[in-house]
KOLKOLSE-24049 format. One record per residue (C-alpha): residue number from 0; x, y, z; residue in one letter. Coordinates in nm, 4 decimals, m for minus. Example, Ala and Ser with C-alpha at 12.3 -4.5 7.8 and 13.67 -1.06 7.14 Angstrom:
BEGIN
> pos	c1	c2	c3	code
> 0	1.2300	m0.4500	0.7800	A .
> 1	1.3670	m0.1060	0.7140	S .
END
This chain:
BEGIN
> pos	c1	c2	c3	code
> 0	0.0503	m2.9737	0.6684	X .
> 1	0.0085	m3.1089	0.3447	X .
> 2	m0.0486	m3.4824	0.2987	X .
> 3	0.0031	m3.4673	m0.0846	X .
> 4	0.3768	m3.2485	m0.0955	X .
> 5	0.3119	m3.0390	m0.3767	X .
> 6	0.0090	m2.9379	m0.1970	X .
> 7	0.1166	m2.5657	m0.1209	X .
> 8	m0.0502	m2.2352	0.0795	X .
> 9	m0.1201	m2.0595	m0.2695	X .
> 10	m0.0984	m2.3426	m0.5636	X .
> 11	0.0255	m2.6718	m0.6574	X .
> 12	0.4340	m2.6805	m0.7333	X .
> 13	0.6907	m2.9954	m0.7325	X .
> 14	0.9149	m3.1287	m0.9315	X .
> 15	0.7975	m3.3101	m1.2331	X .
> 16	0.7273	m3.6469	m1.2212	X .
> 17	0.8207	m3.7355	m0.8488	X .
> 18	0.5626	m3.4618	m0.6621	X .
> 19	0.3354	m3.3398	m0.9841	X .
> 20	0.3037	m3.5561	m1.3032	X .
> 21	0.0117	m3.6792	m1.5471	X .
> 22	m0.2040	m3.8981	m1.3052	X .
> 23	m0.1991	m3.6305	m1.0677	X .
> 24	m0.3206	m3.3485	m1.2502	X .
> 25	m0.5627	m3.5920	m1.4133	X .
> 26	m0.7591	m3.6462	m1.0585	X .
> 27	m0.7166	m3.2263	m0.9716	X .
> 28	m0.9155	m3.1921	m1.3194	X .
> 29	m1.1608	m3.4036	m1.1560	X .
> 30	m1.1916	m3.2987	m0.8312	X .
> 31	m1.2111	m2.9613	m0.8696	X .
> 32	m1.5016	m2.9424	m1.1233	X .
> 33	m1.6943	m3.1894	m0.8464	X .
> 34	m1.5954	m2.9277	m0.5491	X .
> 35	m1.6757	m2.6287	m0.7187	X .
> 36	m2.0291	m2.7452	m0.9424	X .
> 37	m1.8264	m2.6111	m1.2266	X .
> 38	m1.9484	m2.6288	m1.5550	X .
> 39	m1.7170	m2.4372	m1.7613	X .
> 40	m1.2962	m2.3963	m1.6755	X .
> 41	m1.0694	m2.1614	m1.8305	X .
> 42	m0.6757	m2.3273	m1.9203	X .
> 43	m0.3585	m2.2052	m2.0062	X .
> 44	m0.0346	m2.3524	m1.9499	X .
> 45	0.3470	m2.1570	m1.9804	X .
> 46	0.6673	m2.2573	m2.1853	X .
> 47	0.7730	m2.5497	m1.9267	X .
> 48	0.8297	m2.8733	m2.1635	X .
> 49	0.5887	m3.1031	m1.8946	X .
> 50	0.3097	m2.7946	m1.9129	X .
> 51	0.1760	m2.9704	m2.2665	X .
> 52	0.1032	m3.2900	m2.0769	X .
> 53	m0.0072	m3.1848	m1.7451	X .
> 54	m0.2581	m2.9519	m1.9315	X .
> 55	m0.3549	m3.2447	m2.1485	X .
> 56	m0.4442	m3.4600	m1.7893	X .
> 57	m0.5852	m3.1835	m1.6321	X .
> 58	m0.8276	m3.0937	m1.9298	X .
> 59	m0.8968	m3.4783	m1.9492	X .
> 60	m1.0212	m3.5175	m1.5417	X .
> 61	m1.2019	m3.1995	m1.6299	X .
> 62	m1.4199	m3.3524	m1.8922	X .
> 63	m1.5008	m3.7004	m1.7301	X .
> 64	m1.6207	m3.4906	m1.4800	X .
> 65	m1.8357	m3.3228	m1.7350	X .
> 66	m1.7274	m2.9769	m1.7360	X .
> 67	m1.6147	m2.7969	m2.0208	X .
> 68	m1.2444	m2.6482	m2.0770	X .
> 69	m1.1482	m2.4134	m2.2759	X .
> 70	m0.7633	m2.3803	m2.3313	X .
> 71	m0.5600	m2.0480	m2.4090	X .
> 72	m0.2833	m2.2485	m2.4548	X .
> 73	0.0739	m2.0859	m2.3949	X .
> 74	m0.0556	m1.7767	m2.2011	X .
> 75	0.0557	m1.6159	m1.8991	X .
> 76	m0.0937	m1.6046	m1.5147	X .
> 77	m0.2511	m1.2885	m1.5930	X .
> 78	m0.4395	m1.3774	m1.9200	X .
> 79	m0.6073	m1.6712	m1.6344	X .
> 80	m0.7541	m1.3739	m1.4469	X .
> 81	m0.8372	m1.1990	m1.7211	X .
> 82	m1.0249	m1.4754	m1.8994	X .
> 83	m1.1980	m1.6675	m1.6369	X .
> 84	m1.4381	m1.3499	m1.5712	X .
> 85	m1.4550	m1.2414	m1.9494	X .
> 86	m1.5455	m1.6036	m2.0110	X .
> 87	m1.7585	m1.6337	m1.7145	X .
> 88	m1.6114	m1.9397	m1.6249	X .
> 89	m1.6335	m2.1087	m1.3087	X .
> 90	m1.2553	m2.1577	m1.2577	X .
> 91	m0.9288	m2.0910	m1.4144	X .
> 92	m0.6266	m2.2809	m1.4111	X .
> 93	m0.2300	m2.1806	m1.4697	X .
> 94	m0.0345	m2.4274	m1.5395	X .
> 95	0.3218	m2.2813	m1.4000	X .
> 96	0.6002	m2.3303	m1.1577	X .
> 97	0.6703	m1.8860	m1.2505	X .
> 98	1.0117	m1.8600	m1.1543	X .
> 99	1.1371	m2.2007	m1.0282	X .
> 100	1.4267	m2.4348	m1.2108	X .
> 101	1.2866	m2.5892	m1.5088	X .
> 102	1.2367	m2.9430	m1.3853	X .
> 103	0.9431	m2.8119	m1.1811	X .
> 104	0.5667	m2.7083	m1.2644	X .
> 105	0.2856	m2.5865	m1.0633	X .
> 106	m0.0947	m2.5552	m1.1138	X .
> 107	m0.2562	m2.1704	m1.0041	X .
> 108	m0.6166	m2.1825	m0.9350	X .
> 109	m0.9338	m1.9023	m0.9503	X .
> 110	m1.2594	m1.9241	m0.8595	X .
> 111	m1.5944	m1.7642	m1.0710	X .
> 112	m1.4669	m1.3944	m1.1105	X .
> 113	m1.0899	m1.4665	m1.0555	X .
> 114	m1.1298	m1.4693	m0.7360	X .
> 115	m0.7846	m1.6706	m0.5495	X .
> 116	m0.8285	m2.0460	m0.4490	X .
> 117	m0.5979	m2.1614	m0.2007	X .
> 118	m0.5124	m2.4356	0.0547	X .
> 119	m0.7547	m2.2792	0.3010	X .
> 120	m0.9987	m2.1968	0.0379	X .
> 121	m1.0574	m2.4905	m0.1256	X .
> 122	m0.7395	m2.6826	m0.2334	X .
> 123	m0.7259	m2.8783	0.1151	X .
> 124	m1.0861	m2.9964	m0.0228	X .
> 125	m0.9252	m3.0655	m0.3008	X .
> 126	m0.6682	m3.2751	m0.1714	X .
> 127	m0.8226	m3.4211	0.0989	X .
> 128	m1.1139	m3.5389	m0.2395	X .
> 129	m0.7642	m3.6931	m0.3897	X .
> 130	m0.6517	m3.8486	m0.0778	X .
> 131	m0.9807	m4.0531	m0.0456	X .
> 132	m1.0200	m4.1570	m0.3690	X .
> 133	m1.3237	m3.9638	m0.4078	X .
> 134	m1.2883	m3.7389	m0.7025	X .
> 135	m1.7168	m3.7609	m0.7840	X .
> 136	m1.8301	m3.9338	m1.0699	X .
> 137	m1.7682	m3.9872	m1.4400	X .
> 138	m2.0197	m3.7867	m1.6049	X .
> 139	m2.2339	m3.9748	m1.8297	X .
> 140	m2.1291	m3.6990	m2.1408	X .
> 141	m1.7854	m3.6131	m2.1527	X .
> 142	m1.7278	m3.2522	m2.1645	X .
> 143	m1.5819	m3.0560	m2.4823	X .
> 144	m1.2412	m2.8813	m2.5143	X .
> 145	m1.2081	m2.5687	m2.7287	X .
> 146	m0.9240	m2.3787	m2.7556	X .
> 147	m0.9162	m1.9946	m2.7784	X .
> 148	m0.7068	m1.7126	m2.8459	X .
> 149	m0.8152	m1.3688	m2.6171	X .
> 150	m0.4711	m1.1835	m2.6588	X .
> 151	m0.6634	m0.9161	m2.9019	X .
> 152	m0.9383	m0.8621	m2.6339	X .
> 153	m0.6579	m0.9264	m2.3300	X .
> 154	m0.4629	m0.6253	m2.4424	X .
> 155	m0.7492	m0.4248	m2.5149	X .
> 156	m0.8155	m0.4667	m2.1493	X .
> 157	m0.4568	m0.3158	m2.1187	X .
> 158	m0.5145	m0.0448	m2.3126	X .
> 159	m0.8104	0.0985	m2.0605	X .
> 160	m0.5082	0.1851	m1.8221	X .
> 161	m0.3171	0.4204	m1.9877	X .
> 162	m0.3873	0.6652	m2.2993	X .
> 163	m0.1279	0.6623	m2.5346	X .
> 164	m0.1186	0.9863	m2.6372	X .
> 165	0.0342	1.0931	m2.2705	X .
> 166	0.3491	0.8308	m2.3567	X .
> 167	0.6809	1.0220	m2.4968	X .
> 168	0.8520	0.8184	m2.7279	X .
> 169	1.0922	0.6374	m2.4612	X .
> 170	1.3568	0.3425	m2.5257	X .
> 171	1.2953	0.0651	m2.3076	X .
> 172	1.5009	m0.2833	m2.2568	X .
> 173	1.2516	m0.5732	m2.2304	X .
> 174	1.3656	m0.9091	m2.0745	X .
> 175	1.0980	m1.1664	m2.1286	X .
> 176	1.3968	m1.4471	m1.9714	X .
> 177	1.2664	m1.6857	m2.2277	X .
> 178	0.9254	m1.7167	m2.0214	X .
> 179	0.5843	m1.6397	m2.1590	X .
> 180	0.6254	m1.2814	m2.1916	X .
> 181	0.7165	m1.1976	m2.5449	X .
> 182	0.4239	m1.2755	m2.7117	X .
> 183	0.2128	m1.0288	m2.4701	X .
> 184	0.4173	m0.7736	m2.5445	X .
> 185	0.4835	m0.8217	m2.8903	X .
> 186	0.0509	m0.7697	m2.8889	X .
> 187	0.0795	m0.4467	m2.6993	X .
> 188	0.3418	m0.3070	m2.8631	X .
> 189	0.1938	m0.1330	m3.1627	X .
> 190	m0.0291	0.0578	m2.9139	X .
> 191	0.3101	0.2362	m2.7348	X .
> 192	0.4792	0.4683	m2.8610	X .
> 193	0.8283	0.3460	m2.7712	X .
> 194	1.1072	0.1638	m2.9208	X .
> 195	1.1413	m0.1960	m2.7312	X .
> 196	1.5246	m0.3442	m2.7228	X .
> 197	1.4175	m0.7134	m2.6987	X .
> 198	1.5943	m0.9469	m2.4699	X .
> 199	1.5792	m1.3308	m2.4476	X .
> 200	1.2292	m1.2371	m2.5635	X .
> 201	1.1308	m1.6177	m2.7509	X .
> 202	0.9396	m1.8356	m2.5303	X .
> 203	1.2277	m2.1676	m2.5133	X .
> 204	1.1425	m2.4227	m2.2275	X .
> 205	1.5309	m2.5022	m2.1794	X .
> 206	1.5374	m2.1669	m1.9917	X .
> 207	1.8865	m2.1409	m2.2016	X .
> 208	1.9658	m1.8193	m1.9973	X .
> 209	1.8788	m1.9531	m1.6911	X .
> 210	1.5455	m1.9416	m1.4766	X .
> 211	1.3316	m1.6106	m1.5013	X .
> 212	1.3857	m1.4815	m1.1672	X .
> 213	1.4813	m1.1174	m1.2095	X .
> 214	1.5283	m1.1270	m0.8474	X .
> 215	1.8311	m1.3092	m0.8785	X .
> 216	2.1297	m1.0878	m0.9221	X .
> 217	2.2983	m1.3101	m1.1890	X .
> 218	1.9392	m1.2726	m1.3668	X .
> 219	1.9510	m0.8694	m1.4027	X .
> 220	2.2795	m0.8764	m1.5681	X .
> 221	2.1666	m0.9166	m1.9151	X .
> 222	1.9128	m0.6421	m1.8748	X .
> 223	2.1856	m0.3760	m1.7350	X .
> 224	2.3954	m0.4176	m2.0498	X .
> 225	2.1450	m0.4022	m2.2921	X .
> 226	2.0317	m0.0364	m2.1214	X .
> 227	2.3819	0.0632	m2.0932	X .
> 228	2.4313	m0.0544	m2.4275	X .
> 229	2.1353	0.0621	m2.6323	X .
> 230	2.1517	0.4221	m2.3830	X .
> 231	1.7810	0.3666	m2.2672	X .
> 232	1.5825	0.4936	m2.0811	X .
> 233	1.3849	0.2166	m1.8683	X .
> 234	1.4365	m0.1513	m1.8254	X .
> 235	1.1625	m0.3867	m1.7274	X .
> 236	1.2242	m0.7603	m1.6670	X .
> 237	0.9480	m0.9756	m1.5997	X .
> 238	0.9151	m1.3973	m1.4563	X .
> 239	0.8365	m1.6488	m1.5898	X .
> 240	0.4532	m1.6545	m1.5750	X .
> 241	0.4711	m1.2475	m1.6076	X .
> 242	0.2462	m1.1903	m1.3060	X .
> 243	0.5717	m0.9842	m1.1434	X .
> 244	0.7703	m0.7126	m1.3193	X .
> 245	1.0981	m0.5800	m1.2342	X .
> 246	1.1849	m0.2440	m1.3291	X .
> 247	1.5408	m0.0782	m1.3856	X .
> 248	1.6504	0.3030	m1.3916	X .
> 249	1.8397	0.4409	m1.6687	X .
> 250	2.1945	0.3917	m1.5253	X .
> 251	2.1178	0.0131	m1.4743	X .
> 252	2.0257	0.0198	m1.1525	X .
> 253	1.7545	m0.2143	m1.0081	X .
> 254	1.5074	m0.0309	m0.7831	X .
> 255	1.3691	m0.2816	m0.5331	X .
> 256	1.0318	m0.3439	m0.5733	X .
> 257	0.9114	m0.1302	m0.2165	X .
> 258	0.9534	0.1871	m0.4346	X .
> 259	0.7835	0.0578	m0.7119	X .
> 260	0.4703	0.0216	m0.4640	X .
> 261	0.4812	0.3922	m0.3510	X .
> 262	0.5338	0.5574	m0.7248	X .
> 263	0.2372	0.3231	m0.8625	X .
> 264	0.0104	0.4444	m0.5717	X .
> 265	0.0618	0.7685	m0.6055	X .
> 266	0.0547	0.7988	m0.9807	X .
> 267	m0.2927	0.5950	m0.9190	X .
> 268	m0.4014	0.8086	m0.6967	X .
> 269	m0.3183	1.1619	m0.9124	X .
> 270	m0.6489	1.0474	m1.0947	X .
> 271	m0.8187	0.9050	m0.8386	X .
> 272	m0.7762	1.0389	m0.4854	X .
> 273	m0.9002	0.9283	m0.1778	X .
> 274	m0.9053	0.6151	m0.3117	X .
> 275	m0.7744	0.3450	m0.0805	X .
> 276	m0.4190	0.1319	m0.1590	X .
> 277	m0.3645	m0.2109	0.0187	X .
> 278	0.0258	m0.2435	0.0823	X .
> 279	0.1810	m0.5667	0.2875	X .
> 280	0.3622	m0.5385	0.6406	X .
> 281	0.7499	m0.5775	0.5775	X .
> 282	0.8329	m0.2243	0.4490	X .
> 283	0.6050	0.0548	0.4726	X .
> 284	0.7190	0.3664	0.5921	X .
> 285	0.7455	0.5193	0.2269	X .
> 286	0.3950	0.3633	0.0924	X .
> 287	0.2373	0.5524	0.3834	X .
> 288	0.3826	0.8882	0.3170	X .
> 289	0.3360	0.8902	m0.0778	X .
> 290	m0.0216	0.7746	0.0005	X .
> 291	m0.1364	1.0114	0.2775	X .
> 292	0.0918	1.2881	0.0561	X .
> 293	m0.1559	1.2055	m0.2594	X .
> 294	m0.4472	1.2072	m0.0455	X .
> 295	m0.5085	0.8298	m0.0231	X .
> 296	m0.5884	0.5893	0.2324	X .
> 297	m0.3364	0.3204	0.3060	X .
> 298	m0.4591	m0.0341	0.4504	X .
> 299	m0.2004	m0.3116	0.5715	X .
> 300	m0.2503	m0.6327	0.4904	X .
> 301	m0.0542	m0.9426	0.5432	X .
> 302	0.1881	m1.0605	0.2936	X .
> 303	0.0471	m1.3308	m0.0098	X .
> 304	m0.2085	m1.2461	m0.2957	X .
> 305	m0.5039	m1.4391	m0.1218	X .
> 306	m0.4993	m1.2202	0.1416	X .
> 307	m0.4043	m0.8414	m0.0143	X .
> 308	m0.6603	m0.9194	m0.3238	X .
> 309	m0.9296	m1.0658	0.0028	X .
> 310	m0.8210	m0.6962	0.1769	X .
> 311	m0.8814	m0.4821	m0.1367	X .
> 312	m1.2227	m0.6588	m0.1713	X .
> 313	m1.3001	m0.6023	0.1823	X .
> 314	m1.1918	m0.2014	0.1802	X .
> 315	m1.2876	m0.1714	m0.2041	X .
> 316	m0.9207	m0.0700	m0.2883	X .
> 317	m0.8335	0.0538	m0.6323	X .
> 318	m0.4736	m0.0587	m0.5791	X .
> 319	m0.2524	m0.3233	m0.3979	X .
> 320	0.1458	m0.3361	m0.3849	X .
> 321	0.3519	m0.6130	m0.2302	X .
> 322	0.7644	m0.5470	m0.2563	X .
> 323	0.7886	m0.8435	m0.3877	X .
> 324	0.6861	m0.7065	m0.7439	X .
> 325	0.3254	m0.8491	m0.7553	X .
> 326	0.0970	m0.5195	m0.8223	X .
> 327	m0.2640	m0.5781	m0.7745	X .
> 328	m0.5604	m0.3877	m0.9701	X .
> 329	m0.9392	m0.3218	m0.8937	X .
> 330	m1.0520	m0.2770	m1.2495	X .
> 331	m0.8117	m0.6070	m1.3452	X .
> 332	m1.0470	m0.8273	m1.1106	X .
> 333	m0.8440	m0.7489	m0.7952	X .
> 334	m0.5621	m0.9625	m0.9647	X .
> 335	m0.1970	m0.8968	m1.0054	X .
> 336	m0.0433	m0.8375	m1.3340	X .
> 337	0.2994	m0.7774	m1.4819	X .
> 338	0.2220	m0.5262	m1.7718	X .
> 339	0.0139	m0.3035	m1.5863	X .
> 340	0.3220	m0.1464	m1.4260	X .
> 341	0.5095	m0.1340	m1.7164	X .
> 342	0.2460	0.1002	m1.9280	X .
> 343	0.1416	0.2826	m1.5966	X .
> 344	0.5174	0.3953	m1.5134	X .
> 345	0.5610	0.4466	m1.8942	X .
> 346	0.3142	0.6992	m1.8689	X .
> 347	0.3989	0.8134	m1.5403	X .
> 348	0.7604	0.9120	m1.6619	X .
> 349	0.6416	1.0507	m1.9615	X .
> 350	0.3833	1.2822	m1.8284	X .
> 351	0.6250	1.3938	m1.5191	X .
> 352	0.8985	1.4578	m1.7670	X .
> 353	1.1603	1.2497	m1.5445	X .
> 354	1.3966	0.9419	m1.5548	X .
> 355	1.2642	0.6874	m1.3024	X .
> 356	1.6186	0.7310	m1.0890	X .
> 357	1.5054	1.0917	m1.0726	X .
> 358	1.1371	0.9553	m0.9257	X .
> 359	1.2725	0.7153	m0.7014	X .
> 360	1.6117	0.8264	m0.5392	X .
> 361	1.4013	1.0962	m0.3410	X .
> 362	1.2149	0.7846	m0.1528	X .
> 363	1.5190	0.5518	m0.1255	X .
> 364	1.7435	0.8340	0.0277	X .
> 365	1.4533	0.9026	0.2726	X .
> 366	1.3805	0.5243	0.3281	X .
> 367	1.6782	0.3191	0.2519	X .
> 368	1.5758	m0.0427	0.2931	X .
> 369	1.7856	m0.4027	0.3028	X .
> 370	1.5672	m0.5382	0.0690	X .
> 371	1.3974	m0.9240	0.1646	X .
> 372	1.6904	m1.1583	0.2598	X .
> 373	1.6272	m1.5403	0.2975	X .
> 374	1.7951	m1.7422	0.5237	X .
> 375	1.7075	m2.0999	0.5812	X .
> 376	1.6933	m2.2457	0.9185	X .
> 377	1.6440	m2.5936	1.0845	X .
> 378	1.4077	m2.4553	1.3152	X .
> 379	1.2104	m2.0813	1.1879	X .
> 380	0.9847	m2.0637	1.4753	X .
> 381	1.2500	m2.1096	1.7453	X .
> 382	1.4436	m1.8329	1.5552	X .
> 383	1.1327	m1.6028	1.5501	X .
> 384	1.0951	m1.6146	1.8981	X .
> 385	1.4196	m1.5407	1.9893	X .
> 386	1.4037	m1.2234	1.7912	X .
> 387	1.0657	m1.1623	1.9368	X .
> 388	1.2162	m1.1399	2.3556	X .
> 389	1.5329	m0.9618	2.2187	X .
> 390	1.3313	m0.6594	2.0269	X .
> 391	1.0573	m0.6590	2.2726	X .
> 392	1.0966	m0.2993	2.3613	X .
> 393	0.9792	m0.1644	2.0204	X .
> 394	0.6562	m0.0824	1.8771	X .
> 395	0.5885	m0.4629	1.8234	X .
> 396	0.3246	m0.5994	1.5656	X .
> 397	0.1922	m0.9549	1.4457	X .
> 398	0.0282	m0.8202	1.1460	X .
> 399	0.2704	m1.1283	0.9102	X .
> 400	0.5674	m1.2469	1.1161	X .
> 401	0.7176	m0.9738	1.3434	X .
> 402	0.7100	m0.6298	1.2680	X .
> 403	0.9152	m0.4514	1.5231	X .
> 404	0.9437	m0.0359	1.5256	X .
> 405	1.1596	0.2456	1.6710	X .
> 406	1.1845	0.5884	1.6588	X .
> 407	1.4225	0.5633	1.2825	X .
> 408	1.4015	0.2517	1.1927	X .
> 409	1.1925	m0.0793	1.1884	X .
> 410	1.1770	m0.4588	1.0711	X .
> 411	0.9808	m0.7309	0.9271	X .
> 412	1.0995	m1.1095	1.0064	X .
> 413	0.8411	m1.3792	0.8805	X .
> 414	0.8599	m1.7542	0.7926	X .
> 415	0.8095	m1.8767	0.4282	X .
> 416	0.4895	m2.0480	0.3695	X .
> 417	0.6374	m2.2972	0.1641	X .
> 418	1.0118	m2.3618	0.2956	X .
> 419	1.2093	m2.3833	0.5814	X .
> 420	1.3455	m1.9393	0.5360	X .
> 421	1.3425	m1.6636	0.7271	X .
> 422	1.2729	m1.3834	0.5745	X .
> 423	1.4271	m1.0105	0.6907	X .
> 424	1.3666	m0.6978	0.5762	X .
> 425	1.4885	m0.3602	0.7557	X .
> 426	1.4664	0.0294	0.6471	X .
> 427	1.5527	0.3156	0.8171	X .
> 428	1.4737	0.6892	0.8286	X .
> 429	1.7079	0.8527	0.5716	X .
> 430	1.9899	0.6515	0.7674	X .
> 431	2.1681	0.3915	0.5425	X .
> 432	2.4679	0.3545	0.7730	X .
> 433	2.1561	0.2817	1.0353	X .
> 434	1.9725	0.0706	0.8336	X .
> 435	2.2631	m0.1464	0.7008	X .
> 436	2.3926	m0.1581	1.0663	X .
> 437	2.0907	m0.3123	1.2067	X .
> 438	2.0425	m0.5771	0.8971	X .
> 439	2.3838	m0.6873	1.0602	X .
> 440	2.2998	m0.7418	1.3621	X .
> 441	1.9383	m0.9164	1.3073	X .
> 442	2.1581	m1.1210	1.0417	X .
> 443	2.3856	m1.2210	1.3201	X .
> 444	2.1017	m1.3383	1.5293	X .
> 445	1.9528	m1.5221	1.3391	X .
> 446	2.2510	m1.7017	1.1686	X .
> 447	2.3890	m1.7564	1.4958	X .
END
């Protein structure tokens, strides 16, 4: 474990000032241009009131250490991955805590070519630098800050993934949940065709709507009665760091993000078949029969963005889907983004001449699913086990937790990286009654 706490498997998150503050990201600025040799880092911070000053320290340990910065300023996770390799930086930085209550912040790291930095690839070093006082030394020239502004030539980017000429005039709902989203796709929107119902669209770093977690069910609320009110005809709400997007049929319904994975892939791989699509291990029977349907190749990897952007590397993938809404993309540096969805099912709709409920419904009446539910647990492991001798005569896998299979249906129980949670999901063959029988009784278990 961790020595420093906010010290996590994929970034650096606390609560501001107790576990991340000032000094600390001062001495992470530091540290991180001596463990990498970097001479140039890429910045960007989101809405968060403590982002200004924790981008401030960071850029300031950056410099004494003699690199360079140069800050984006309020910017989401995805203009990071976009910029360190159009920059040809050595690193890039995110200063967010994405979803979490406002009184936290986080720090999101890339290597040279966006590729992920994480506890076991370089943050323990990191920490461990911190730990022993031993960020390297003051450089004898301090290094410059410049600030830039790459939303023209970040959209631009955007653009390559979707002509505009295939996108019908649709009305969409747009729920930026005060986060960094509205001013991305304020930039995008004179290059689509559609009329945008904006909702709690200004960046305000009092969250006064509450936290941008779509996947919260108080959270989807305001984006239901804007499409029931404005009669539209897609509604896409995104987190607060806009590297996950959550989508929303034309009745209001929110379609879990498992169906999202299989309509992307196989709208990806209408242009480009044979192609191979990296999915994670907790629901998968639909992403394997769009894929093999549209000709693809599907590879399993377990759950996380270091390790399904490390997979699609390895196999060469064009495109990666996790059901927890993070979509990743080849030609986007193998990184995840939040608007790439949104133009790619714009234009999927438009060109198939159908409502997203009339896209989905086929795959969630074949493949109903329980969707990921967290419970949180003195003792995970103990839990895990005790699921693992009960389900023992299934089709058993260790891929990411447990994946256990029968004949119609299957589940995936794994432990959080970063809390004490369980985390279920369960799907069935075209067998709801099945499925939401069996959610029951692992539910049971592992509450009991």
């Amino acid at each position: 474990m961790a020595n420093i706490p906010s010290f996590k498997a994929y970034d650096i998150r606390g609560k501001v000032p107790g576990d991340l503050n000032a000094e600390l990201a001062y001495k992470v600025g530091r540290a991180v241009v001596t463990y990498l040799g970097a001479k140039l880092i890429v910045i960007g911070h989101d809405v968060r009131e403590s982002s200004e000053e924790i981008s401030a320290s960071l850029a300031d340990g950056i410099t004494d250490a003699g690199a360079d910065v140069v800050d984006l300023g309020l910017c989401g996770t995805e203009m990071i991955y976009f910029a360190t390799p159009y920059l040809d930086a050595d690193s890039g930085v995110m200063i967010t805590a994405s979803h979490n209550p406002p009184e936290y912040n986080g720090l999101k790291f890339v290597k040279k070519g966006s590729v992920p930095m994480g506890y076991d690839s370089g943050l323990s070093e990191v920490e461990k630098m911190i730990l022993d006082d031993n960020l390297g030394p003051v450089a004898d020239k301090k290094g410059s800050v410049s600030t830039k502004d790459v939303m023209k030539e970040f959209v631009e980017r955007l653009r390559t993934f979707y002509k505009a000429e295939n996108i019908k005039p649709l009305k969409v709902v747009v729920n930026a949940g005060n986060g960094c989203a509205g001013p991305a796709v304020d930039a995008l929107e004179p290059y689509l065709p559609v009329e945008m119902i904006k909702v709690h669209h200004e960046p305000d770093s009092s969250f006064p709507n509450g936290v941008p977690n779509p996947l919260l069910p108080d959270r989807r609320k305001p984006t239901i009665d804007a499409i029931k009110e404005h009669n539209a005809d897609l509604g896409v709400a995104w987190d607060g760091d806009y590297d996950r997007c959550f989508f929303f049929d034309e009745e209001g319904n929110f379609i879990e993000g498992y169906y999202i994975v299989g309509l992307l892939a196989k709208s990806i791989l209408k242009k480009n078949p044979g192609e191979k699509i990296v999915h994670d291990p907790r629901l998968t029977w639909n992403t394997l029969k769009e894929v093999e349907a549209a000709n693809g190749e599907a590879v399993q990897s377990k759950s996380g963005h270091a390790f399904i952007k490390q997979k699609m590397r390895e196999v060469n993938a064009i495109y990666g889907g996790e059901m927890s809404a993070h979509h990743y993309f080849r030609d986007n540096y193998y990184s995840d983004s939040g608007l790439i969805p949104y133009v790619l099912l714009l234009e999927l709709m438009s060109v198939e001449g159908k409502k997203l409920s009339e896209l989905v419904n086929e795959m969630i009446s074949s493949y109903p699913c329980s969707g990921e539910i967290n419970t949180t647990l003195e003792d995970p492991q103990a839990k895990l086990e005790e699921i693992k001798a009960k389900y023992k005569d299934g089709k058993v896998e260790y891929k990411d937790g447990v994946s256990v299979e029968y004949d119609n249906w299957r589940f995936n129980v794994r432990l959080s990286n970063t809390e004490p949670l369980i985390r279920l999901n369960v799907e069935s063959k075209g067998d709801t009654a099945l499925m939401e029988e069996k959610t029951k009784e692992l539910l049971d278990l592992i509450r009991s």
